[in-house]
N, C-alpha and C positions, 0 to 999 in steps of 0.2 A: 243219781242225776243231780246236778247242780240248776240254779235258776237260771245258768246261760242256755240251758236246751231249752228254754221258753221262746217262744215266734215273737219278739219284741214286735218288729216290722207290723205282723197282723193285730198285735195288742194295739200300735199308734194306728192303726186304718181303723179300726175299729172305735177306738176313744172319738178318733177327730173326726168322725160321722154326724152327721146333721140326726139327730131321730129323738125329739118328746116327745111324751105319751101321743098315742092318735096320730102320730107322724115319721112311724121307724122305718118307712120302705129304703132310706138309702143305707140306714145301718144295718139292716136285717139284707141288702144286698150285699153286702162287706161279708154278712157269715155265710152267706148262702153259698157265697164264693170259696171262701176257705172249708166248709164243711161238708162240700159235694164231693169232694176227692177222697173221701175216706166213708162216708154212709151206704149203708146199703139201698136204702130208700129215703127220699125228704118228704115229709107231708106238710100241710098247713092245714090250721082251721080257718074259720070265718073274720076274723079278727087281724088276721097275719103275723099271729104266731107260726112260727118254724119249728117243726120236727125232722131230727135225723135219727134215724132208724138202725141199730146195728146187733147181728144177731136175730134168730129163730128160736121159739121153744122157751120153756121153764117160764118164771117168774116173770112180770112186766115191772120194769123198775124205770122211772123218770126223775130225770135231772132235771130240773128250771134254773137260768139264770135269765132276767129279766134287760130285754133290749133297747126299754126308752128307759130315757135321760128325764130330770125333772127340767121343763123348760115355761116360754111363755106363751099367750095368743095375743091378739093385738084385737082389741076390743072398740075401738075407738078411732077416728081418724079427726084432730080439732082443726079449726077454719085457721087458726095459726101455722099446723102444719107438723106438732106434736102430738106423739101415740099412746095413748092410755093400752095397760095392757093386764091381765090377770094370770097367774099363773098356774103354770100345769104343775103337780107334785107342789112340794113342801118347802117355799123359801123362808127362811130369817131375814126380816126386813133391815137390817142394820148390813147384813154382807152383801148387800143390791146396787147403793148408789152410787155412780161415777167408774159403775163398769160397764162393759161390752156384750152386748149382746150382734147375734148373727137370726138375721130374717130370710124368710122364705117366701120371696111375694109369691102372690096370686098367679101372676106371670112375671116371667125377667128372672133375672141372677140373684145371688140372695146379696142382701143389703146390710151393711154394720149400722150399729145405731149405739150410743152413749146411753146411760139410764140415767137423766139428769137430775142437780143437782145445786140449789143457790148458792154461791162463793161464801164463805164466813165471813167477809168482809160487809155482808149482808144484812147477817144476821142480830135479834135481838137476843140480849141474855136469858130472857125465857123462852126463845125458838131453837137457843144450844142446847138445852136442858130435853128437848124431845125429842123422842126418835120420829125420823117420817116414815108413814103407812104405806107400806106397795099402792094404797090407792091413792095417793099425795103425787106418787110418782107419774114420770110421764117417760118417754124414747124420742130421744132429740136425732134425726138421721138429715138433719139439716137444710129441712126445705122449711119454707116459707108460709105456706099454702098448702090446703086440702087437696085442692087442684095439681099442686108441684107432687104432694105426696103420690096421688092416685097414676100420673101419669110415669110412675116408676115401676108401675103393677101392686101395688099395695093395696091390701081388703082387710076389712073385717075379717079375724078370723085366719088369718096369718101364723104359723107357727114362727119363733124364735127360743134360741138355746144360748147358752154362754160361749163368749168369744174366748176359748182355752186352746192349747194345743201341746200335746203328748212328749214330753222328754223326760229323760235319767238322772240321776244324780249319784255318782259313787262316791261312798264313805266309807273310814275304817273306822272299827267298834270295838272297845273291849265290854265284856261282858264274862259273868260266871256262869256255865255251862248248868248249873244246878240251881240257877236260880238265887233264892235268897237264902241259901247254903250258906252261914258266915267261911266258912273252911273248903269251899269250892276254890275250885282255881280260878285259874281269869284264862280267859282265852280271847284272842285275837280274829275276828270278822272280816274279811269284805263285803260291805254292803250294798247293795243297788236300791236305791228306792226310786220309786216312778211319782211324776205328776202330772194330773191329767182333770180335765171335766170327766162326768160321765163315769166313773170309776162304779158307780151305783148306776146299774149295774152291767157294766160291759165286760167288770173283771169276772163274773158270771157266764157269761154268755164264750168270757174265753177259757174260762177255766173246763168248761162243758166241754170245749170244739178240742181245747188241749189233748183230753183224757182220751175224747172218738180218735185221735191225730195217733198219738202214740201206741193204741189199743189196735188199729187196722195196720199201721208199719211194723210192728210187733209180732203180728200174727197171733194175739193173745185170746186167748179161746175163754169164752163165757159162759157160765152154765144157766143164764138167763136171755130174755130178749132189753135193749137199754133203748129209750128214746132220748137223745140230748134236745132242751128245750130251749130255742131261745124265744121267750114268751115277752107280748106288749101288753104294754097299759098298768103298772104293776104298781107306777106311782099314782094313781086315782082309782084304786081299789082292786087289786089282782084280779083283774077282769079275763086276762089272759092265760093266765095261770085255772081259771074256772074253765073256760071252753076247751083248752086242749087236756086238761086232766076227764073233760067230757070224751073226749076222742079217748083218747086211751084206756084210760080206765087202769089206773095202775096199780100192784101191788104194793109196790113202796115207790118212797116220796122223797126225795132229796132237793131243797133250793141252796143256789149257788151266790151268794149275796155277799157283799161288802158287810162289815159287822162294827159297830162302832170304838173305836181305840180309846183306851181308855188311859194312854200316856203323854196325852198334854194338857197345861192351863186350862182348868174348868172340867173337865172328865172324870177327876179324880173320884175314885170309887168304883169305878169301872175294873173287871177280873181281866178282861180281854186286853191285849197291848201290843201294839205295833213291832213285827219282829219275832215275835216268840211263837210264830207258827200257827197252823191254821184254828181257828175258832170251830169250838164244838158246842153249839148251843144246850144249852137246860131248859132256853123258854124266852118266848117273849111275849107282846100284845096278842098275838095270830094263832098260834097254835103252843100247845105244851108236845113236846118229842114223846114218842113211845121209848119207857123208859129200859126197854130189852133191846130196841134197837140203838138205842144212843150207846149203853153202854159194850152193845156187839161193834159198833164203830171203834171206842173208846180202846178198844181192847187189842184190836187191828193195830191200830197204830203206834201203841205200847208197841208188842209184836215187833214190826219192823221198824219201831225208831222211828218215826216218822214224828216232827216238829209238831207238837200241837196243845191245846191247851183249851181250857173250860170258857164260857161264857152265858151270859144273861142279862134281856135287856127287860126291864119296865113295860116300855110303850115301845111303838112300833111294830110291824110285822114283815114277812117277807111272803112268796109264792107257796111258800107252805100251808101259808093258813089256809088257803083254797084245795091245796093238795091232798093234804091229810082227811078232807072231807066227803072226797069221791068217791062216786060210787056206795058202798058200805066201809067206808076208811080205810084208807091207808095209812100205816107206818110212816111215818116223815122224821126229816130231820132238816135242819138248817145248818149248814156249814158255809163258817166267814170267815174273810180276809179285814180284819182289822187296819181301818185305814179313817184319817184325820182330815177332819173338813167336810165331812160329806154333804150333798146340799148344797154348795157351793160355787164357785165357778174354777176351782181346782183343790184337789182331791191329792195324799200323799199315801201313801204303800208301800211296804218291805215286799219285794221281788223271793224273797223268799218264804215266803207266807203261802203266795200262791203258786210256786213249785211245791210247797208242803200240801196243799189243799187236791192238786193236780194229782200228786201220787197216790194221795190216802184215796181217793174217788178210783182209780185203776185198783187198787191194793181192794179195798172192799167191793165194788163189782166180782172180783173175781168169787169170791164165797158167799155171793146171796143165789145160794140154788133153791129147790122148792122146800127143802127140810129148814134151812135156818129162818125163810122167812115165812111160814109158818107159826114159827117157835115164838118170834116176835105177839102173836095173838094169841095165845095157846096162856090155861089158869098153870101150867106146868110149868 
């Protein structure tokens, strides 16, 4: 299969979903919708994480990809009529000023707002020289008045996400098939890459819904039970990721996460790279991988060919780090789609990364029966 059998359509419903942390019910209704036609059963926990349930019997094996976005709340309301606000997940204050954000008042339709910013024309030569602090900032949505504000339905306590919206870009690529082979060939690509907010992690959430999609049209038979997750709260501490790995209680542990690229200005260093296929972690802040089960993945996709390549980050974590701890542990592993900008208010992606990610997650479900995942904890 090529990346055109990918649901583009459900990937942009899904991106261009209102949902940060504490506030996924419109995005988690995007999958609820797409993922009921292929589940045996949907559960939720307390939280409103979503489980689709597919399969009876053997092993209990859970996939997470995380359904909020990192966004904002609006803290403040000043007599001017400007929004102080703090954010959900993890911004860099330098990629914040003089863009767009989308609110969700209290009551009413949701509202744009500017994250403002003094002209340069303004400024003093030592006020160029600093960065301004997400708490310098303010949400200019053009009233006047506390009063102009409030009567638009705006509160305290408002969520807001980045004003982005989901489209493609094709390219053609050459590249050596073997990498930095000097005596490789060169071969010829078409390439699609996506851009989008949200990318961290909805390409999760659909890479999950992908695998349940093709796995029930398929008629492909499992020798385990799979819960596909799409879990909240992941950017202020995999909150959601803890309570449904509570409900389940899983043998093995798979999150579905965006992974960071490490082929542009300022990344350098980075093993993982945009294009060359799905990311197989070694480790990051969260968890270290069961090292029988990384390499029973690794091994798969040797096997069938399948695009992919090593990775390792420093800091940061994903749904795993919670995964891996339930119950008496489970087995986890993190597999990413290397993608540029994260964090941000648009996100870049090779399309074929997660068709690679898509297949490997079908391709290994099919061989976690009771014996291999066993073997994963076993001193043998």
């Amino acid at each position: 299969m090529t990346d055109s059998d990918l649901n583009l359509k459900f990937l942009e419903q899904l991106c261009d979903a209102f949902g940060p942390s504490g506030h996924e019910a419109e995005a988690q209704k995007v999958a609820h919708n797409y993922g009921k036609e292929y589940a045996d059963e949907i559960l939720q926990d307390g939280l409103g994480s979503l489980i689709f349930k597919k399969g009876t019997g053997g092993p209990k094996i859970m996939l997470a990809g995380h359904v909020d976005e990192i966004g904002f709340v609006i803290t403040n309301i000043k007599k001017d009529g400007f929004l102080q606000f703090h954010q959900l997940g993890g911004w860099w204050d330098q990629t914040l000023l003089t863009q767009e954000v989308l609110i969700q008042p209290f009551k009413g339709e949701k509202i744009v707002g500017v994250i403002g910013a003094p002209p340069p024309h303004l400024l003093t030569p030592e006020m160029r020289n600093k960065v301004v602090t997400k708490d310098k900032m303010y949400i200019d949505i053009g009233c006047s008045s506390a009063e102009e504000v409030k009567k638009l339905g705006i509160r305290v306590g408002d969520p807001a996400v980045p004003v982005s919206y989901f489209r493609t870009m094709q390219r053609t690529r050459k590249e050596k098939k073997d990498g930095d082979d000097k005596d490789a060939k060169e071969e010829t690509r078409e390439v699609t890459l996506a851009v989008a907010k949200a990318f961290d992690d909805r390409i999760g959430v659909f890479i999950a819904l992908e695998a349940l999609r093709r796995i029930s049209e398929n008629n492909i038979e499992l020798p385990n039970t799979v819960y596909f997750c799409s879990t909240v709260q992941e950017e202020i501490g995999l909150r959601g990721a803890k309570t449904t790995a509570q409900m389940i209680k899983p043998d093995i542990g798979f999150a579905l996460d965006v992974d960071i690229s490490g082929d542009s200005p300022g990344s350098e260093g980075l093993v993982q790279k945009m294009g060359k296929g799905v990311s197989i972690s070694a480790g990051d802040g969260s968890m270290i991988p069961n090292p029988k089960f990384r390499k029973f993945v690794m091994e798969i996709a040797e096997e069938k060919d399948i695009r992919h390549q090593p990775s390792f980050l420093k800091a940061g974590g994903t749904d795993a780090g919670q995964i891996h701890l339930a119950g008496m542990g489970a087995p986890s592993l993190f597999l990413g789609v290397p993608t540029r900008y994260i964090h941000s208010h648009h996100g870049i992606l090779d399309m074929s990364d997660v068709e690679s990610a898509v297949q490997l997650v079908i391709e290994v479900l099919q061989k976690l029966d009771e014996k291999s995942v066993k073997s994963f904890s076993t001193l043998q």
